[in-house]
N, C-alpha and C positions, 0 to 999 in steps of 0.2 A: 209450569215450572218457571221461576224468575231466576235469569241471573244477571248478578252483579255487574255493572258497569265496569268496563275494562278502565285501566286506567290511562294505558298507551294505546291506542286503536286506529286503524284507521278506516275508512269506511273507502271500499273497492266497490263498489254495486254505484252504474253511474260512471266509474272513473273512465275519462276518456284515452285513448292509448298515447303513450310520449311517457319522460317525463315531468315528477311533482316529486316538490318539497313539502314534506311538516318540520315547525316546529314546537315542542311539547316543554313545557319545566317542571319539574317536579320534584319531592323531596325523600327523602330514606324512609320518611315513616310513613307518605302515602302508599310504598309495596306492604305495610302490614306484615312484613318477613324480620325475623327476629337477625338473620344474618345481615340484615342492610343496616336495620334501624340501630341494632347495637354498636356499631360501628364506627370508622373516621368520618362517614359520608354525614356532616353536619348540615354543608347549605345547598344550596340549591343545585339540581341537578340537568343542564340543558341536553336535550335528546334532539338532534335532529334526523329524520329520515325520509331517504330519498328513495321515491319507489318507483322504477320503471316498469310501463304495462304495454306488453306486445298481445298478441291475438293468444296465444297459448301459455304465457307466464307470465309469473311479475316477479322482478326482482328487489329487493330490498334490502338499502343499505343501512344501517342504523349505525350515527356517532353519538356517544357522549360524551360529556364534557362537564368538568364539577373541581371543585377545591375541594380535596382532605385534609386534613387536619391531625397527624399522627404524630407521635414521642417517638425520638430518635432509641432503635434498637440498642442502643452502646450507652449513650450519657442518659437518656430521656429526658432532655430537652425536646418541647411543644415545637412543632415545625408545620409548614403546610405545603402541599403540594400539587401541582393543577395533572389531574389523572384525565387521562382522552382514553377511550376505544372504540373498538369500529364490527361491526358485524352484519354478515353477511348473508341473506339466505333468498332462495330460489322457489319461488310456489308456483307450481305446473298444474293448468287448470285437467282435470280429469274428472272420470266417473269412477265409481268402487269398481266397476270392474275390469276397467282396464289394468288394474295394478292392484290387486287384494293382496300378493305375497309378495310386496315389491318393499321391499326397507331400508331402501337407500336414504343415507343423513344427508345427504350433497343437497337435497332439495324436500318439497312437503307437497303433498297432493291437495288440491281442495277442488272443491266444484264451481261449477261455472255460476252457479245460482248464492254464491255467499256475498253475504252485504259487506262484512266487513273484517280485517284481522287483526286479532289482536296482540300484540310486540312486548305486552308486560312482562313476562317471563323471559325473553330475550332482553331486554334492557337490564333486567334483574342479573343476567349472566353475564351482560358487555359489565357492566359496573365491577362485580365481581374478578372477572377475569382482567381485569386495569389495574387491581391492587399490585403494590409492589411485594418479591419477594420480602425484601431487604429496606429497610429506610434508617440512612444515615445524616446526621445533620454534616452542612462545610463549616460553621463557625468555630465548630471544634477541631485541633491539630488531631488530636487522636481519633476523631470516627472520620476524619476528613481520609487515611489509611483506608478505610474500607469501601471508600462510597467509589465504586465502580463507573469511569466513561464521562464523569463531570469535568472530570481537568487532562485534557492532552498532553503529552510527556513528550517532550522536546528529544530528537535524539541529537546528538553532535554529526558535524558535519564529515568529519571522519568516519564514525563508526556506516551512516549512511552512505557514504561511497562506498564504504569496502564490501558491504552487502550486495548493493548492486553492481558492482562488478563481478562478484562472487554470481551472481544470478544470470549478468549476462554470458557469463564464459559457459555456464550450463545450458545457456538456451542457443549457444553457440555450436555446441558441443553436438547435441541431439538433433540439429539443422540436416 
């Protein structure tokens, strides 16, 4: 049976214990997945991951890092935006049968004897899961309204005393 070259992989069989850095680049249409490649995800997509290997697990951290390229939800105005994520997972060397009914998400069992694991399908999901609900452009006054945590709102020097005074009399209070 042949299969297909992983596209994000890394080969663990050999790896010495510490850890290691990969870095991988890649593009929406090498996943071959109609959700990526339809997409904002235009250029290039940097994957780095960092895999720590102790004597009984490895753990592995996976960032990405990419420019999209999305229409503001309000005017649709063309805008871009650099999407990071990060992902996390835990492979505990085992046999089947230490753990046959064991189905815990927090981590993935594999054996001692695997050459190597492959991260495409988790990349495919950090990617995914980085999209923004919401994308509003600031050039505009009107979607500039909506675009949540880009601009800090100043409050008056007044109104900020009287809160924390109001906050310390209560933590006075409950003393």
């Amino acid at each position: 049976m042949h299969k297909e070259k992983a596209l994000i992989e890394i080969r663990i069989a050999g790896l010495m214990q510490g850890a290691h850095s990969f870095d991988f680049t890649c593009r929406a249409e090498d996943f071959r997945d109609r959700e990526l490649s339809g997409t904002v995800f235009t250029r290039d997509i940097a994957v780095k991951v960092r895999a720590e290997k102790t004597e009984y697990e490895i753990t592995v951290i996976i960032r990405t890092e990419t420019v999209a390229d999305f229409t503001c939800d309000i005017c649709l105005a063309p805008l871009s935006r650099k999407l990071e994520g990060e992902y996390r997972i835990d492979y505990l060397y085992s046999t089947e049968e230490d753990h046959r009914n064991d189905s815990d998400e927090d981590y993935r069992l594999i054996d001692r004897n695997t050459v190597s694991i492959d991260l495409t399908e988790e990349v495919r999901e950090t990617l995914l899961l980085s999209l923004p609900m919401k994308v509003t452009c600031t050039e505009n006054p009107d979607c500039r309204l909506f675009s949540a945590g880009n601009e800090k709102t100043e409050t008056p020097e007044e109104d900020r005393n009287t809160w924390q005074e109001s906050l310390e009399k209560l933590k006075n209070k409950y003393r």
